[in-house]
N, C-alpha and C positions, 0 to 999 in steps of 0.2 A: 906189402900193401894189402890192406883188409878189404878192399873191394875195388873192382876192377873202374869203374867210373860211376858215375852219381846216377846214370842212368839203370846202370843193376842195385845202386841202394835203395833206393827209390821202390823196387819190388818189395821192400822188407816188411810194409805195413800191409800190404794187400795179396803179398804171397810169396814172402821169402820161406822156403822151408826149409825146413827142420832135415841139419846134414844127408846128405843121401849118399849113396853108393858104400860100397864097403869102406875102403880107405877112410873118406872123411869121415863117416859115423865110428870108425874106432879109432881116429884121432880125436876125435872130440870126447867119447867115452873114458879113453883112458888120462885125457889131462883130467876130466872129473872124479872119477878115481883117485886119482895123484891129490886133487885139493881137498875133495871131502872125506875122504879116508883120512889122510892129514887132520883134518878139522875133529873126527869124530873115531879116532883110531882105530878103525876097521881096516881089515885085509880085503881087497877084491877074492880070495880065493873062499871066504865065509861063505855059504850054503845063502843065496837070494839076495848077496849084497849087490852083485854086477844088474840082476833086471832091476833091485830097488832105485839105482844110483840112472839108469838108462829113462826107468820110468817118470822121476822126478826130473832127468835134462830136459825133456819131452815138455811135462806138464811146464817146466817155468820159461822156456820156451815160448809156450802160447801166452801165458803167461805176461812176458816183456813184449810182445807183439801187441797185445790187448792195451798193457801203458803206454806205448811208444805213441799208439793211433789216436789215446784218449790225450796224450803228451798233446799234441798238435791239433785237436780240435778247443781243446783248451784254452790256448794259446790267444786263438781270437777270439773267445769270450770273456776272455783276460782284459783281453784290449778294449772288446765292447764296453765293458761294466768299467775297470776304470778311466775311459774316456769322457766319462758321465757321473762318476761317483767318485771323488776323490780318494784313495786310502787316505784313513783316519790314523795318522802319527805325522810327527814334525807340526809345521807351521799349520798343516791342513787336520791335526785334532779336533777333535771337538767331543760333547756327550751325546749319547744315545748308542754306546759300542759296546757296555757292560764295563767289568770292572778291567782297570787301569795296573801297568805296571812300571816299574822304572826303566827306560830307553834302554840302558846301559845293560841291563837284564836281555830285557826282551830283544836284542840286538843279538849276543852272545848264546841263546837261546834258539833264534831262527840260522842262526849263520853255522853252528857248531855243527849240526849232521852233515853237511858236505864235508866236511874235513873229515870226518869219523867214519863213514859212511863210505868214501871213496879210498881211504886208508885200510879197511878190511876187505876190500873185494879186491886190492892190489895183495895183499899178504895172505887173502885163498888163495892165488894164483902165481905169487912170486914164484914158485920154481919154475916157471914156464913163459915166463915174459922175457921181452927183450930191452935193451938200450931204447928203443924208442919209447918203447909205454912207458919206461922211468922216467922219461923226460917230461912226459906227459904228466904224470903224476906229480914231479917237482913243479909244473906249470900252477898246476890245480892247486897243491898246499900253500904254495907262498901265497897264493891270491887268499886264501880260508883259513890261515894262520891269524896275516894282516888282519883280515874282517870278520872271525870268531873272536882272536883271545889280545887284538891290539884296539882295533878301532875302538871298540865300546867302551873302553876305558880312557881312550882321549876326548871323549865327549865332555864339553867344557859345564854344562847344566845338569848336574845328577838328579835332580827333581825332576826333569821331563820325565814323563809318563807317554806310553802307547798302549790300544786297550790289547788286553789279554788274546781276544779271539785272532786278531792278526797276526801275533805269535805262534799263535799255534797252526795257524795255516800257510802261514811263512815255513814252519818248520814238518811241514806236510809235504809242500814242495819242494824243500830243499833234499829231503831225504828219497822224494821221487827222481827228482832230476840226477844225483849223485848216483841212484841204482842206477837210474838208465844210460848214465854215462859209462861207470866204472865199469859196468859188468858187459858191456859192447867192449871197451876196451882189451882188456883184460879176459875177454871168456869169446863175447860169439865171435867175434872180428876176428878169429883164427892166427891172429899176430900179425905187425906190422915186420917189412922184412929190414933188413939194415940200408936196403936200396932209398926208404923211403926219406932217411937223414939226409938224403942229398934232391930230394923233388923237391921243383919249385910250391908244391903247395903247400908242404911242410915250413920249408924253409920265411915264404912271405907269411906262412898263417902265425909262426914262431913271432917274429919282426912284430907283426902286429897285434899280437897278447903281451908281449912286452910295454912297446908303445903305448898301448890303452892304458896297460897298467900304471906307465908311471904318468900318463896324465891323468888316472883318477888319485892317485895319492896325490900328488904336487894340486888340484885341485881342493881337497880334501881338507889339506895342509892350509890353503888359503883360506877357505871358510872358517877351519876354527880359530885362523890367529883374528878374525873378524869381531871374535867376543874374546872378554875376559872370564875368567871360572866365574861360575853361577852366573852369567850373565845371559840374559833371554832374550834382547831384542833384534833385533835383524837389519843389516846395513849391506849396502851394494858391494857385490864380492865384484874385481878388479884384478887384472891380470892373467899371464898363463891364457888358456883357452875362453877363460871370463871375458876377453874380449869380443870373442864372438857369437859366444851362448851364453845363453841365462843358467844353465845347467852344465858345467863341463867334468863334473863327475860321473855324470851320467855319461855322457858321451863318452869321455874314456874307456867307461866301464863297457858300453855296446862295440868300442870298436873291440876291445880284450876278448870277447865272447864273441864275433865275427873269425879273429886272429883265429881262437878253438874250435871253430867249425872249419875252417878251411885247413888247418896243418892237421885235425884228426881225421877230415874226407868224412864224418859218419854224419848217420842221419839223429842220432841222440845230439852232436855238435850244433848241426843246423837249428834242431830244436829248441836247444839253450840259446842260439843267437837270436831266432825269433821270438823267444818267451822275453830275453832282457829288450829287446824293441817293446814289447807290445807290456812291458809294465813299467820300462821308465820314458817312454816317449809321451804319453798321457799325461804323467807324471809331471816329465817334464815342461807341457805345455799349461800344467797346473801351476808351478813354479811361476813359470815366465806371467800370466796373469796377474798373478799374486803380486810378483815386482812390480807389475802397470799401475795395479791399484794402490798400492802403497808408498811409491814414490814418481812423484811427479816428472822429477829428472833421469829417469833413467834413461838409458841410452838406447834411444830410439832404431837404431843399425842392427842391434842386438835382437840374433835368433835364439831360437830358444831349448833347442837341442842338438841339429848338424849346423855349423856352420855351412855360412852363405845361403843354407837351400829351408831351415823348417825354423 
């Protein structure tokens, strides 16, 4: 278990520090050794390679502390701006974003460095991980397989366009959040024990990244059989969690990333569960408007992100 309760992770942004006492700092030294010596075939016994290798855990260290903290003040200015500014792709495009690119692109584009991204900071450290983080890992890829190198291509309209800048700041964040997951995981969090395959936080957080997941596919699944290829207009999506949300892709998708803060315990986890609230909850309330306005009948019961409650 990487940290004893949320109350000691919770130090991490204001003053977790950097290994202390003998023991842990040469735990920690020589798994770095072991991965970047690997990486860059050096011997720890080379003349300056061991303070080089101490001086750099050090510095990125501070480092991951400085993004963890900007991670989550972010987070709700995320929320702010698009609560009042819709992102510009899907239904809610428009011009005045610069130049434009194909969905299907720019989709595969934002969504790939989490898969790439969390794939090499597992393979710095594979010789040193256990059965849990692999499990974690396989969580994370199936999710970034589906929605790098599948989704984009089941998009039924290849002419949809999203402008360029959101791509690229899509794929800003994805490759931040990926750092600051994989490398908690797999580097500071000192390793999950085998104990932790059997705590209940694992176990219900497991249950419900699952769950999310297959109600953002089977969700997903509904929207596109809504249109036929190249078809652009938009009709009442129906069934599945569509009965209760205007949006149940989304929801899926928050409960999946809820499931990954609770079964990793980390504070990178929680952060991703608040970053997915505070960019498709907006969103989502953007959606559900969008539905009022455009059809008359829509079904008035119908929330527009948690069922029963938003």
């Amino acid at each position: 278990m990487p940290v004893q309760s949320f109350h000691a992770a919770l130090t991490l942004t204001s003053g977790w520090p950097y290994p202390s006492g003998h023991a842990a700092r040469r735990s920690l030294i020589i798994k770095i050794h072991r991965s970047w010596g690997t990486l860059f075939r050096r011997s720890p016994k080379e003349p300056g390679w061991s303070e080089l290798v101490e001086t750099i855990a050090m510095s990125e260290w501070t480092l991951y502390r400085i993004l963890l903290a900007a991670y989550f003040v972010l987070a709700a200015a995320a929320f702010a701006a698009i609560r009042f500014i819709p992102v510009p792709y899907g239904r809610h495009n428009r011009r005045g974003w610069g130049r434009q690119v194909k969905a299907y692109l720019g989709w595969l584009l934002m969504e790939s460095p989490s898969f790439f991204v969390f794939a090499f900071f597992f393979l710095l450290e594979a010789g040193s991980v256990g059965k849990v983080e692999v499990i974690f890992l396989i969580l994370w890829e199936v999710h970034y397989v589906q929605r790098s190198f599948v989704y984009p291509f089941l998009i039924r309209n290849r002419q949809t366009r999203m402008p360029l800048v959101i791509v690229l700041l899509a794929m800003t964040f994805t490759t931040w959040n990926s750092y600051l997951n994989s490398r908690y995981l797999f580097h500071f969090s000192g390793g999950y024990s085998s104990e932790w395959l059997t705590d209940l936080r694992f176990l219900l957080g497991v249950m419900l990244f699952v769950s999310g997941l297959a109600i953002n596919w089977h969700s997903d699944r509904i929207l596109r059989r809504l249109r036929q290829p190249g078809e652009r207009t938009y009709q009442i999506p129906r069934g599945g969690f569509f009965r209760y949300v205007s949006c149940a892709n989304y929801f899926g998708e928050t409960i999946e990333w809820a499931g990954w803060a609770l079964a990793t315990w980390s504070l990178p986890g929680l952060g991703f569960a608040i970053w997915t609230v505070a960019n498709l909850g907006p969103r989502a309330r953007s959606h559900h408007l969008w539905y009022r306005r455009h059809f008359p009948d829509y079904p008035k019961n119908r929330k527009a992100f948690i069922p029963f409650l938003i």
